[in-house]
N, C-alpha and C positions, 0 to 999 in steps of 0.2 A: 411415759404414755402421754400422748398431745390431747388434750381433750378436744373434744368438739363443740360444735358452733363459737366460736371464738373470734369471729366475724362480722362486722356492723354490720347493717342492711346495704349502707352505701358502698362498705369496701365487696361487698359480694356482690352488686350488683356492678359494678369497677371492673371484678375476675374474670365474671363471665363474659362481658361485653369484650375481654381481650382473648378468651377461648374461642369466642361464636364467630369476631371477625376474620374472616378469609383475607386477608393482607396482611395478619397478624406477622409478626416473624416468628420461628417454629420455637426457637428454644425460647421465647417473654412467654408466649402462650401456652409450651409444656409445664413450664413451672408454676403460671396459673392455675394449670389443672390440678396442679401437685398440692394446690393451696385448698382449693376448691375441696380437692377427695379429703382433705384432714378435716376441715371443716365439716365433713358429711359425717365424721367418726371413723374412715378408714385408716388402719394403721398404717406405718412406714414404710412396714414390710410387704401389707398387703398394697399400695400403691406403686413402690420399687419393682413389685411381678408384675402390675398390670402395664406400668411405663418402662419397662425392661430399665429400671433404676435399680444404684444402688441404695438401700433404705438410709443411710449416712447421708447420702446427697440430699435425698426429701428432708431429713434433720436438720440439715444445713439451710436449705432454702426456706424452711421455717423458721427457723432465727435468724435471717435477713430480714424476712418480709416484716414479723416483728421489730427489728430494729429501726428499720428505713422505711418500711413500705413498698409500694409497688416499685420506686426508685432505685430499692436495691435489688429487684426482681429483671431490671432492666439493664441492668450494669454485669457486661462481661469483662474480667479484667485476666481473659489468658493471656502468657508470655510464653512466645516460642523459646526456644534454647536457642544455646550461645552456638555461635559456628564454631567449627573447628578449626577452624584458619585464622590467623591474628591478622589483623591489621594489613604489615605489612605483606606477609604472605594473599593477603586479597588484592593487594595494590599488583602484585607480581603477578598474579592471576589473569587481571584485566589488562594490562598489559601484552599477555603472553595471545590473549584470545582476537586483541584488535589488531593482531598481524596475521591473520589467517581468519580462515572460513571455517570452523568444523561442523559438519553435518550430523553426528551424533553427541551422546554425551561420553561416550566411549574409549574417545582418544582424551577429552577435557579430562577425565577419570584416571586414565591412567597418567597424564601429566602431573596431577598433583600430589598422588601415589608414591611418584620420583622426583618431583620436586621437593616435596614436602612432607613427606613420609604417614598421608591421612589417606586413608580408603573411604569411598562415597559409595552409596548406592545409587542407582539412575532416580531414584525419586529425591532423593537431598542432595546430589546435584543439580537436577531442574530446581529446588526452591533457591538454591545456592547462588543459581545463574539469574534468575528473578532479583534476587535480593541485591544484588551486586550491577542492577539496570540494562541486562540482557532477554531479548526475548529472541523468538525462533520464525528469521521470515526469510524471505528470496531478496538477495542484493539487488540492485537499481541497475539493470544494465546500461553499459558505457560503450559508446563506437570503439572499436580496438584504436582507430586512426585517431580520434579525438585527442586534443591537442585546446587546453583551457587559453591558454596567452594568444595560440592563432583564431582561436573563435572572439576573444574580447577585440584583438585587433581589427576581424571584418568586422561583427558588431559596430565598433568608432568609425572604420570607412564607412558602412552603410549611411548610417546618421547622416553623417557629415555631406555624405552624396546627398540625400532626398531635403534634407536642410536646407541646402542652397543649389538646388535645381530649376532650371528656369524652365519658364511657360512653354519653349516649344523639345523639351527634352522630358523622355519616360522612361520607367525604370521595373523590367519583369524581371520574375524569377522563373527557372524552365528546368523542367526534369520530365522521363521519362517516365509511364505507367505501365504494369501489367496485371492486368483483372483477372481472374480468372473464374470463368460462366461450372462454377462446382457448387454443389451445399455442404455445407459445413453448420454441423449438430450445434445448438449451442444450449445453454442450462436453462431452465424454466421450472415452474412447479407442476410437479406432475403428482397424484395418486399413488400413495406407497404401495409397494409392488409391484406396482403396472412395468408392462414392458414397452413405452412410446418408441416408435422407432418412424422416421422419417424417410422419403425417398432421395436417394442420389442421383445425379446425372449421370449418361452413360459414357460419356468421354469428360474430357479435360480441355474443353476449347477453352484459346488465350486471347485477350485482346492488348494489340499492342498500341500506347496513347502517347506522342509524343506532345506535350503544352505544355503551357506555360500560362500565369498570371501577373496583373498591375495590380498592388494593393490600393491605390492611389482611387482606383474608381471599378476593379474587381473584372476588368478586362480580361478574359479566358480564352486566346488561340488554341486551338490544337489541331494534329494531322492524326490522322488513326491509318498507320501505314504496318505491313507485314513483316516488319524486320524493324527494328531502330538503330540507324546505322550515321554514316556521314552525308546521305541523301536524305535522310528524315528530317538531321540536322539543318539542313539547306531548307528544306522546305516549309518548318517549323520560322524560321528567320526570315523566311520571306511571307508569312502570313504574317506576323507579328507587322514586319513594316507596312505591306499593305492595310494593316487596319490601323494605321497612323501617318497619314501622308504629310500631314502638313508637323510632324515631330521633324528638326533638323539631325538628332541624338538622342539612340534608343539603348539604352543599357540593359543588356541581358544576362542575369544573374545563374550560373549553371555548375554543377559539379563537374570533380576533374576525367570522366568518361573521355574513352580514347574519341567516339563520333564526335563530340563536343569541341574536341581541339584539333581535327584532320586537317589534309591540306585543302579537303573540300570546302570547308570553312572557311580556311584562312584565302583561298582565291576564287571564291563563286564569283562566275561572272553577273551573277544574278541578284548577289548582294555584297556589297563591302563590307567585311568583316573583317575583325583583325582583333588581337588580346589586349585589354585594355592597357596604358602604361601606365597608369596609375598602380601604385603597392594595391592587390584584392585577394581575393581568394585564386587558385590555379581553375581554369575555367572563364573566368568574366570575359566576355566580350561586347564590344560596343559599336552599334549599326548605324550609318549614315546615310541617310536617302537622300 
C-alpha cells in the first residue's frame, strides 16, 4: 500500500504543471497523473481502471519517480526486437529490391519466404523495409531516348558555343507548342463533404505555337500556324532572322522532328539553312542572312 501525500509542495506543483500543459507528450503527462492519483490516496488498482493500466505499471512508475524523479518519469527506454534476418540475409534483400520496382509488399514477402525460409506479415514487412532505408514513392521519370554521355556532350558544345560567340552571331532554342483551351480540376481545400465541382469547356480547341527563344536577352519569335509542318518550319526561321538583321549567324537549337530537318528547310529560297557541321545534337541548324 503506497501511502499518500508523499509529495513536496514543489514536486506537486512540477506534476501538474506537466498534466495541464497541452504540448505535454502523452505518455510524461499519463504517468504524471499516475503520480498525482497516488498522492491523492488512490490505490494502483484503482488508477490502472481509471488509466486503462495495468496496476504493476503504476507500481513501477512509482519507484522510478522515487528513484530519479521526474527524470525517470521522462525516460522511455523501449527496444524493438531483433529481425529475423541476419545480416547477411538483409544485405541479400537490398540487393534483391534495387533491381526492380515492387509495388506491394507481396511479392518482397514471398521472396524472402524462398530465399530464406522466414514468413513476414505486411505490417513487419513495411517496418522491415523502413528499417533497411526503403520507403514507398513513384520513380523519377526518365525520356525512354535519353542517353546521359549524349546530353553531357551537347551540354560541353553548348558552353563552348555561347563562350566564344561573337557580337554579330545569336543563339535560340525552338520547339513546337500545343495548348490546349480545356479545364483541368486541379486540388485546393475545400469543406469536408462538400461536393466542389467546376465547369468544363465544351470542346477541345488546340492551339498550335511554333517559337522559339535567346536566352541571351529572352527574344521570343513565334508563328501560331494550323498544322506544324516544314512550312511552319520556314516561317518560324524566317521570323527569327528578321528580328535580327544585322546577326551575320543565327544558331537555331531544335529537336530531331521530321519538319525540323525536311527538304524544306534544307533549300528555302527564303532562308539559307543547312545542319550545322559542327558535332551537336540531330536538329541544329544554322541561318545566315
Amino acid at each position: 500500500m503506497i501511502r499518500a501525500r508523499f509529495l513536496t509542495p514543489d514536486q506537486r506543483q512540477e506534476l501538474e504543471q506537466i498534466v495541464r500543459r497541452p504540448s505535454e507528450d502523452h505518455g510524461v503527462a499519463r504517468r504524471a497523473n499516475a503520480i498525482l492519483l497516488l498522492d491523492d490516496g488512490l490505490s494502483c488498482v484503482q488508477i490502472g481502471t481509471v488509466l486503462y493500466l495495468d496496476d504493476d505499471t503504476v507500481r513501477n512508475w512509482h519507484k522510478r519517480y522515487l528513484s530519479g524523479g521526474l527524470d525517470e518519469l521522462t525516460m522511455f527506454d523501449w527496444k524493438g526486437g531483433l529481425s529475423l534476418l541476419n545480416k547477411a540475409q538483409q544485405g541479400q534483400l537490398c540487393d534483391w529490391l534495387e533491381g526492380r520496382l515492387c509495388r506491394d509488399t507481396r511479392e518482397i514477402r514471398a521472396h524472402i519466404e524462398a530465399s530464406s525460409g522466414v514468413r513476414y506479415s505486411h505490417s513487419g514487412c513495411l517496418k522491415l523495409l523502413h528499417r533497411l532505408g526503403f520507403e514507398y514513392k513513384k520513380p523519377k521519370a526518365l525520356p525512354r531516348v535519353a542517353d546521359e554521355v549524349a546530353q553531357q556532350q551537347f551540354i560541353d558544345l553548348y558552353e563552348g558555343l555561347v563562350s566564344a560567340l561573337p557580337a554579330d552571331e545569336a543563339v535560340y532554342f525552338a520547339d513546337a507548342v500545343h495548348p490546349e483551351y480545356q479545364t483541368r480540376p486541379a486540388s485546393g481545400w475545400m469543406r469536408k463533404g462538400s461536393n466542389t465541382a467546376v465547369k468544363t469547356t465544351s470542346g477541345r480547341g488546340r492551339v498550335n505555337i511554333h517559337g522559339a527563344i535567346c536566352l541571351e536577352n529572352f527574344d521570343a519569335p513565334f508563328v501560331e500556324v494550323t498544322k506544324v509542318n516544314g512550312d511552319s518550319s520556314v516561317a518560324l526561321l524566317a521570323k527569327i532572322e528578321a528580328k535580327n538583321p544585322t546577326k551575320s549567324t543565327i544558331h537555331v537549337i531544335w529537336d530531331n522532328a521530321a519538319y525540323h530537318k525536311c527538304e524544306q528547310v534544307r533549300v528555302s529560297v527564303l532562308i539559307k539553312a543547312y545542319f550545322s557541321p559542327i558535332p551537336g545534337p540531330p536538329g541544329s541548324a544554322c541561318l545566315r542572312g
